[in-house]
Structure formats: structure tokens, C-alpha cells
C-alpha positions as CSV (number, residue, x, y, z in Angstrom):
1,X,-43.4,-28.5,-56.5
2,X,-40.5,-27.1,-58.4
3,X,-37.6,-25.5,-56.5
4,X,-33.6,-24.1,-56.8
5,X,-31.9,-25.5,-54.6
6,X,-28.4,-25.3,-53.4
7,X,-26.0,-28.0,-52.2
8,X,-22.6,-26.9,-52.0
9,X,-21.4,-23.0,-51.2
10,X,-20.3,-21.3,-54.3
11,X,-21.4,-19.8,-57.8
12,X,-24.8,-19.5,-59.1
13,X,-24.2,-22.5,-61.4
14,X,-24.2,-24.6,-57.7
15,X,-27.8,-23.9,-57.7
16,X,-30.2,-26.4,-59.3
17,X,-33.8,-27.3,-60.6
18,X,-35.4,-29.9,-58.6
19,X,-38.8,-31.4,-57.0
20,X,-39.0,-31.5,-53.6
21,X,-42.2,-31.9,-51.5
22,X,-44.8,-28.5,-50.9
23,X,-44.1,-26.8,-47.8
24,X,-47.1,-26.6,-45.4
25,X,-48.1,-23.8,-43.3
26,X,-47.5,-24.0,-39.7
27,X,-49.5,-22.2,-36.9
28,X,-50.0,-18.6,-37.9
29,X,-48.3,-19.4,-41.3
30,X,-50.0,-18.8,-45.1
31,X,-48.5,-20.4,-47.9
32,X,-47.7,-18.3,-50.7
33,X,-48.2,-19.4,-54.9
34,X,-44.9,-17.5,-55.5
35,X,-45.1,-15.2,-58.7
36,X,-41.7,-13.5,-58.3
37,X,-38.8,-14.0,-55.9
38,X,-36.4,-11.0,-55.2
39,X,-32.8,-11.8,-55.7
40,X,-31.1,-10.1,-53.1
41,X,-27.7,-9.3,-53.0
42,X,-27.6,-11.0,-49.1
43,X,-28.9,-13.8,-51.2
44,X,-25.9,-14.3,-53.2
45,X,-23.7,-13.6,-50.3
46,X,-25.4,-16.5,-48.4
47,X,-25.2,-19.1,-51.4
48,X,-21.4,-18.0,-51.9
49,X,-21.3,-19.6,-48.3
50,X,-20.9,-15.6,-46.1
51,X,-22.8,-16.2,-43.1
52,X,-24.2,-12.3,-43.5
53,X,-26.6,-11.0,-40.5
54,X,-28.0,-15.0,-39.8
55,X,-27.6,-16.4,-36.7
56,X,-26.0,-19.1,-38.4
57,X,-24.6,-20.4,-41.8
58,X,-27.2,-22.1,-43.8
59,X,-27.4,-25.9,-43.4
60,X,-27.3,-27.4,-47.2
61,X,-29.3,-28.2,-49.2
62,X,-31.6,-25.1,-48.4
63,X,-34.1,-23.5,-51.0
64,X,-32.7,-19.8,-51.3
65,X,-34.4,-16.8,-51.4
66,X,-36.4,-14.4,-49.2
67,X,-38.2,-12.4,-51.0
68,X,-41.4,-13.5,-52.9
69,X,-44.7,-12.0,-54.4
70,X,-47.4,-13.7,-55.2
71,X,-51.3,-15.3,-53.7
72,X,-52.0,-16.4,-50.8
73,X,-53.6,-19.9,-51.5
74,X,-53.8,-22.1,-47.7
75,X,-53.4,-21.0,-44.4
76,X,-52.2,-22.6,-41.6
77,X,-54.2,-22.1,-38.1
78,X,-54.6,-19.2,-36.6
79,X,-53.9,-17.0,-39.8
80,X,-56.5,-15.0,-40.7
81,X,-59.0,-16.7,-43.5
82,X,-59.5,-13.5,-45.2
83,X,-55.7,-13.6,-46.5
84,X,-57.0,-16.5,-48.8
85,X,-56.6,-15.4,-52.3
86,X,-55.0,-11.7,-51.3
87,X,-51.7,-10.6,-53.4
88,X,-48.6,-10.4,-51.3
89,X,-45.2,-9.2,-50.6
90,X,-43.1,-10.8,-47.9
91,X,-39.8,-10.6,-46.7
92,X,-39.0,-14.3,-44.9
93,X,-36.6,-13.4,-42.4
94,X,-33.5,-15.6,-41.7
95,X,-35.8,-18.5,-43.5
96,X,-35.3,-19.2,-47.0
97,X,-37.6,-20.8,-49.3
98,X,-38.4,-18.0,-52.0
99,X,-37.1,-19.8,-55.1
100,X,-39.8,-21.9,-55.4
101,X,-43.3,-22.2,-56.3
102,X,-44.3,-21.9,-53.1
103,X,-43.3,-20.6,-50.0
104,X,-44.4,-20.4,-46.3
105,X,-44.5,-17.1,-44.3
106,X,-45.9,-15.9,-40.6
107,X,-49.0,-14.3,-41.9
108,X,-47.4,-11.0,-39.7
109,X,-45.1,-10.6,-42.1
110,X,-47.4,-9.9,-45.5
111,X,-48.4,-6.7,-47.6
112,X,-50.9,-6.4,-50.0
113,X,-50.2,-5.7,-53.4
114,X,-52.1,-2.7,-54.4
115,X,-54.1,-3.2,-57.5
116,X,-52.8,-1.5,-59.8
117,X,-49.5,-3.3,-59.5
118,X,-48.7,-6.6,-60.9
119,X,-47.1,-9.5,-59.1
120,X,-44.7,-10.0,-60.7
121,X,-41.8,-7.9,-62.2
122,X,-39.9,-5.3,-60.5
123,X,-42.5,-3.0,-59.0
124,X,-43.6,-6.0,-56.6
125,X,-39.8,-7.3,-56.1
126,X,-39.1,-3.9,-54.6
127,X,-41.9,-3.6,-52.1
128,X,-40.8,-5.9,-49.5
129,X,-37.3,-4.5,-48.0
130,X,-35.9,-1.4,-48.0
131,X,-32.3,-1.3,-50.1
132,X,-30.5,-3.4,-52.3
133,X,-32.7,-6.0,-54.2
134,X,-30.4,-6.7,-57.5
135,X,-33.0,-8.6,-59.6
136,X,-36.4,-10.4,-59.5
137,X,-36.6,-13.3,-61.4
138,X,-39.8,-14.8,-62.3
139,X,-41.4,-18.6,-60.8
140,X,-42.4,-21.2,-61.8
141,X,-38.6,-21.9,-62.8
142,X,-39.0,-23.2,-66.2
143,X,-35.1,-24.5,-67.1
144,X,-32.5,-26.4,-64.5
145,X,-30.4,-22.9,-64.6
146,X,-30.9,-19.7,-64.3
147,X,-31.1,-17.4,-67.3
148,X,-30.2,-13.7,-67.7
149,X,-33.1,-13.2,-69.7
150,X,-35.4,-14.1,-66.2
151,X,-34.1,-11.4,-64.5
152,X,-34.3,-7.4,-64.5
153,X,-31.6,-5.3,-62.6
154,X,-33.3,-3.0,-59.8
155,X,-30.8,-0.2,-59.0
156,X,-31.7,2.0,-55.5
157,X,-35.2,-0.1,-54.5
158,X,-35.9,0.9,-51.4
159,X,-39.1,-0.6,-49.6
């Protein structure tokens, strides 16, 4: 799969395009096709190298982001087979992983997506934290940087 990932601390132009291997649910774990990933202002904190509420600094090179929307397409044991194909929302905790096309979540953690809303754009970024979501950007990633043109600003999101 296609991911950003970050191997040094600093600006956003630290963070690059690359193929890594598909993460694979654990026990009680779904993995998510991500449609859109929040970018979060804790996000940026973390990838200028703040440690922020985590126990602990990020070990490098991480996958950012820990926000995502998207479908629910394998499920590790013990979650639930009726998540299989549901829209989602999910905050991932102190675990990155969101930029990317797919991400790994506790099945716990998921909302559906209503309907009516689509999966991607700002009306599902905003849906899985309360507070300060500063963009959603689009996956797959589709260039090695990323382009103002991916993202939308989201101003007072709450969740």
C-alpha cells in the first residue's frame, strides 16, 4: 500500500510518499480502506517532533495521522463480521497510521457513517473528535507531497 511517512522531526516537506507493507488487523482489530484522513493540528505538533498528550515521542519512521474515514474491508478475530463493508469514522488513539490507504483500528473505537454523508470531505473528517481538526486531505495519496489543493480548512469541528 501507499503511505506518508515521516523520518526526521520537522516541516511538512519531511514527510514522504512511500510503499510499505498492508497493516493487518490484530485481535478485535478491522482494517479500514481509508477514504479521508483528518489532519489534526496535534498531528502537526507530533511530526514537528512536540511529544503532545502521548505517552511517548513517536519512534521514526511512523505513518502519521489518526483520524480516517472510510470501509471497513477485513477484520481481525473477534471483531464483529457485520462491520465488513460498513462506512466508518475512527479516531486511533496514541497509534498513528491514518495517512495511508489503509489503517488498522480496535473495532470499539468505529462510527458509522450515516448515509446521507459521504466519506470523504469535511463532513466525515469532523465526525471523529471533538475540536480542532485543521484539514482532511483525501487517500489514496496520489503525488510524493502534499498539495494545498488536497486539503479543505475545517474551522470550530467539533465531534
Amino acid at each position: 500500500m501507499r503511505a506518508i511517512r515521516l523520518h526526521a522531526f520537522g516541516p511538512a516537506e519531511n514527510l514522504t510518499l512511500e510503499e510499505v507493507e498492508d497493516p493487518r488487523p490484530g485481535p478485535g482489530q478491522v482494517r479500514i480502506t481509508v477514504r479521508a484522513a483528518g489532519v489534526h493540528l496535534l498531528d502537526t505538533a507530533l511530526r514537528e517532533g512536540a511529544q503532545g498528550p502521548a505517552p511517548e515521542l513517536s519512534t521514526l519512521p511512523t505513518i502519521p495521522g489518526r483520524e480516517v474515514a472510510g470501509v471497513v474491508e477485513s477484520l481481525g478475530e473477534g471483531a464483529p463480521g457485520s462491520l465488513l463493508g460498513t462506512r466508518v469514522v475512527v479516531h486511533l488513539g496514541f497509534a498513528p497510521g491514518g495517512y495511508a490507504e489503509l489503517a488498522v483500528a480496535d473495532h470499539a473505537r468505529l462510527h458509522e457513517i450515516p448515509g446521507g454523508l459521504p466519506c470523504s470531505g469535511p463532513a466525515a473528517g469532523t465526525s471523529s473528535s471533538a475540536g480542532r481538526a485543521r484539514g482532511c486531505t483525501t487517500a489514496p495519496p496520489t503525488s510524493s507531497t502534499a498539495s494545498p489543493s488536497r486539503c479543505s480548512r475545517i474551522r470550530g469541528s467539533s465531534g
